[in-house]
C-alpha positions as CSV (number, residue, x, y, z in Angstrom):
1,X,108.7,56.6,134.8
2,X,110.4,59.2,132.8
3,X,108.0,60.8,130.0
4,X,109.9,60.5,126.3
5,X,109.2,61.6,122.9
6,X,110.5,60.6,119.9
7,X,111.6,63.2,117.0
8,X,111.8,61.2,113.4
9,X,112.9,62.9,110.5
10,X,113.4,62.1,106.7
11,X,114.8,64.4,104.1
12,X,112.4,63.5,101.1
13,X,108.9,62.7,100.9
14,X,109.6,59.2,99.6
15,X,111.4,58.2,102.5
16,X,109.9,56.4,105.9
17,X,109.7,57.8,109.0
18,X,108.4,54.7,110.5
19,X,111.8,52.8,110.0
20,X,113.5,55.2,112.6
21,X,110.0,54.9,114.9
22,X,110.1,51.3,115.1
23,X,113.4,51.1,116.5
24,X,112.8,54.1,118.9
25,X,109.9,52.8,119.9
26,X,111.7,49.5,121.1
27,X,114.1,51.7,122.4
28,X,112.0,53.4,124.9
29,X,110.4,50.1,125.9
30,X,114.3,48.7,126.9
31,X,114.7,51.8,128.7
32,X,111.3,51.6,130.8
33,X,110.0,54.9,129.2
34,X,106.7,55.7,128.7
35,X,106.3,57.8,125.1
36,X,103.8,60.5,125.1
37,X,104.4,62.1,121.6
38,X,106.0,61.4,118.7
39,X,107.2,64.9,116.5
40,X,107.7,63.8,112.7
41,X,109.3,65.7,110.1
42,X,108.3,64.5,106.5
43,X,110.4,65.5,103.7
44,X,112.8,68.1,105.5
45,X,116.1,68.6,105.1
46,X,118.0,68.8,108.2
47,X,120.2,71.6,107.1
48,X,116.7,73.9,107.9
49,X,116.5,75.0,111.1
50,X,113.2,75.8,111.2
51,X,111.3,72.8,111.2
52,X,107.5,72.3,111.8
53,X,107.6,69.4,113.9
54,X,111.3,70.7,115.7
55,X,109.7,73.9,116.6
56,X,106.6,72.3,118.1
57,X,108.8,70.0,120.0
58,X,111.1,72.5,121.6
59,X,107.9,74.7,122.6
60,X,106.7,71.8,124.2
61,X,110.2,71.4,126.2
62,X,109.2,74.8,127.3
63,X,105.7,73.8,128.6
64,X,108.0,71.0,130.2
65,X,105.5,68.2,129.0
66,X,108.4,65.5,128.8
67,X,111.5,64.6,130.4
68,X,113.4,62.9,127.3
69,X,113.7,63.2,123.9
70,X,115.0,60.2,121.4
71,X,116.3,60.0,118.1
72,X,117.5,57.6,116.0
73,X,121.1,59.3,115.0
74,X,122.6,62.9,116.0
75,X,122.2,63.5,112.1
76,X,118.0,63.6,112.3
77,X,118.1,66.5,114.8
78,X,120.8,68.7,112.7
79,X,123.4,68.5,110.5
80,X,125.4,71.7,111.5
81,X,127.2,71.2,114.8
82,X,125.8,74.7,115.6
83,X,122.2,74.3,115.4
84,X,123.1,70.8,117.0
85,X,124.4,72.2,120.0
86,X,121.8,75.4,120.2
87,X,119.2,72.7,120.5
88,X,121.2,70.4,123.0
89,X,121.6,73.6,125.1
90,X,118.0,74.6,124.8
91,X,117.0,71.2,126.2
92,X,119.7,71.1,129.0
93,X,118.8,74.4,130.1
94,X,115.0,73.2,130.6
95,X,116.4,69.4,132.4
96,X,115.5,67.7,129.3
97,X,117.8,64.6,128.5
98,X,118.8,63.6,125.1
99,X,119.3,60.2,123.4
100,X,120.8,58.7,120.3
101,X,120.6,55.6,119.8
102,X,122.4,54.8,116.8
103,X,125.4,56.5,118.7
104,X,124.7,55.4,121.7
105,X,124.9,58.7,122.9
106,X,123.1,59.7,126.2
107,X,123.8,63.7,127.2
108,X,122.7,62.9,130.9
109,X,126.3,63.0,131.6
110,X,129.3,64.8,131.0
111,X,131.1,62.2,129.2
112,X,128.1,61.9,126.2
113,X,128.3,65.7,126.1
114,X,131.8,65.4,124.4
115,X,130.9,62.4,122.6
116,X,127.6,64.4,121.0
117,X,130.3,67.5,120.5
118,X,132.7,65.2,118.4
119,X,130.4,63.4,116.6
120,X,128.3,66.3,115.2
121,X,131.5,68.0,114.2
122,X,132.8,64.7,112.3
123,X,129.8,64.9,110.5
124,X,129.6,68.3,109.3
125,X,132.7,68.0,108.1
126,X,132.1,64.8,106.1
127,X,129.3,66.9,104.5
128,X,131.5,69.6,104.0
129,X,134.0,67.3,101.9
130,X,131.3,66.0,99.8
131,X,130.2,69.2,98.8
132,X,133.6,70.1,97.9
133,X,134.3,67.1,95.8
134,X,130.9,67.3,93.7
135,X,132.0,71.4,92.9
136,X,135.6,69.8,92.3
137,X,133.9,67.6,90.0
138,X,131.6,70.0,88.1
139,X,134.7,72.3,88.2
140,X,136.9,69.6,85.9
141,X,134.0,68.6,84.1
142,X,133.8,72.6,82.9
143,X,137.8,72.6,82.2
144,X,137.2,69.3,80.3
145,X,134.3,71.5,78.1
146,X,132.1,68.8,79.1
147,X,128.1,70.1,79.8
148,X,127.1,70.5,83.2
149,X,123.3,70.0,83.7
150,X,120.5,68.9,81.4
151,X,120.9,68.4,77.6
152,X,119.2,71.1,76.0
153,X,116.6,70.4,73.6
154,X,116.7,68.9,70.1
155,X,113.3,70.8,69.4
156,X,112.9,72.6,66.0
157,X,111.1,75.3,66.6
158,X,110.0,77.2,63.5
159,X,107.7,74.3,63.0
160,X,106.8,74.5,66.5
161,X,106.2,78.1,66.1
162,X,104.9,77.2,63.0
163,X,102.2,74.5,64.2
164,X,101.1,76.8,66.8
165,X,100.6,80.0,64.6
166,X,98.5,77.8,62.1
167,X,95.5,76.9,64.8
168,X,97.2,73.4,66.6
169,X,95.9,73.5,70.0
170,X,99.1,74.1,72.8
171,X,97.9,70.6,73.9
172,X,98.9,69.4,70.4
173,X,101.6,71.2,69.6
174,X,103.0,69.9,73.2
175,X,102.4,66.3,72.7
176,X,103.6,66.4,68.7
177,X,107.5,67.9,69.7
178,X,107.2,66.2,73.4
179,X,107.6,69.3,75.4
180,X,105.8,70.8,78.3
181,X,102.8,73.0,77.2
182,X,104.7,76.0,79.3
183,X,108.0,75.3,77.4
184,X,105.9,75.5,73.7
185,X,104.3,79.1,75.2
186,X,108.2,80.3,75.6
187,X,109.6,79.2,72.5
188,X,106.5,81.0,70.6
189,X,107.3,84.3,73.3
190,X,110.6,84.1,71.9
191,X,110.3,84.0,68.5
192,X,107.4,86.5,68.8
193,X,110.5,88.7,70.2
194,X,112.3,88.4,67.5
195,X,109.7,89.2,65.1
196,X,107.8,91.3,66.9
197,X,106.3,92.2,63.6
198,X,105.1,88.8,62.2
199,X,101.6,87.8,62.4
200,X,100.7,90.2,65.5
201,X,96.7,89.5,65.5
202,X,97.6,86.0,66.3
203,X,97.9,83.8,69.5
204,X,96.9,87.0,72.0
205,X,95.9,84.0,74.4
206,X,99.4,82.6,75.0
207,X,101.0,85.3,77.4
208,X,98.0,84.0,79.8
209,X,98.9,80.2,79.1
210,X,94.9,80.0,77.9
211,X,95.1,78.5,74.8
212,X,93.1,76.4,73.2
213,X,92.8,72.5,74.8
């Protein structure tokens, strides 16, 4: 019986690993494998190549402690066709056969080697055209004059200034023109800046953020 592990991997921490492990875990079953680690990657993008749980699996491939590894789509392992194929060539080199099972893609022979090849490439350049049509998009929305980004604040801030200067705690002054405590501390920085000469024996706390609660 052919020792397997599984690799999962999710780009955001609100995603579910287990989704993909539940099918893999089937999957190793219908192939008469027996599992003896599962590597999860929790929140990472794939476009890093330096993964925690990646790393520990390839050093593992070097201690030779299994014979298979599964995912659940080419895209989990990497979504550059280079790092994809440094990885499939790391793991040929040490014996170690890969599977997809969303592609049905099984490197064990010559024939899923090209399939893995085309199929990585496909994909990186699908990401590569939606990249191109969001800065296509931001480009015509800056031609058009319309705002790219967050609306900036409708805040006025010489009575922001003006609250704080007079005693109001940040806490208060934050809640009252429903900003961020930090973002109250920069609007006073600034308009200290600008009148560096105004009031200077007051609000020596804020620089430190250790005003009063």
């Amino acid at each position: 019986m052919k020792r397997a592990v599984l690799y999962l991997r999710v780009s955001t921490v609100d995603q579910h690993p287990e989704t993909q492990g539940l099918e893999l875990r089937q999957f190793a079953r219908q192939k008469g494998y027996e599992i003896v680690e599962e590597y999860v990657d929790h929140g990472v993008s794939g476009t890093k190549v330096r993964r925690p749980a990646l790393d520990h699996l390839l050093k593992d491939a070097h201690r030779h402690r299994f014979d298979v590894v599964l995912v659940w789509s080419c895209d989990r392992l990497a979504r550059s066709t280079k790092h994809f194929l440094q990885v499939l060539d790391e793991l040929n080199e040490l014996g170690i056969q890969f599977l997809s099972q969303r592609e049905a893609i099984d490197t064990e022979g010559p024939l899923g080697r090209a399939i893995v090849v085309i199929i990585s490439a496909i994909a990186e350049l699908e990401r590569s055209l939606i990249v191109e049509r969001v800065r296509a998009g931001m480009r015509r929305a800056k031609l058009e004059g319309r705002r790219i980004g967050r609306t900036p604040l409708d805040v006025d801030h010489a009575a922001l200034v003006q609250d704080r200067l007079s005693g109001m705690s940040l806490t208060n002054v934050a809640r009252k023109h429903g900003l961020s405590r930090s973002s109250v501390v920069r609007f006073v920085h600034q308009a200290k800046a600008r009148h560096p000469g105004d009031e200077p024996h007051q609000e020596r706390d804020i620089a430190s953020g250790a005003s009063l609660l």
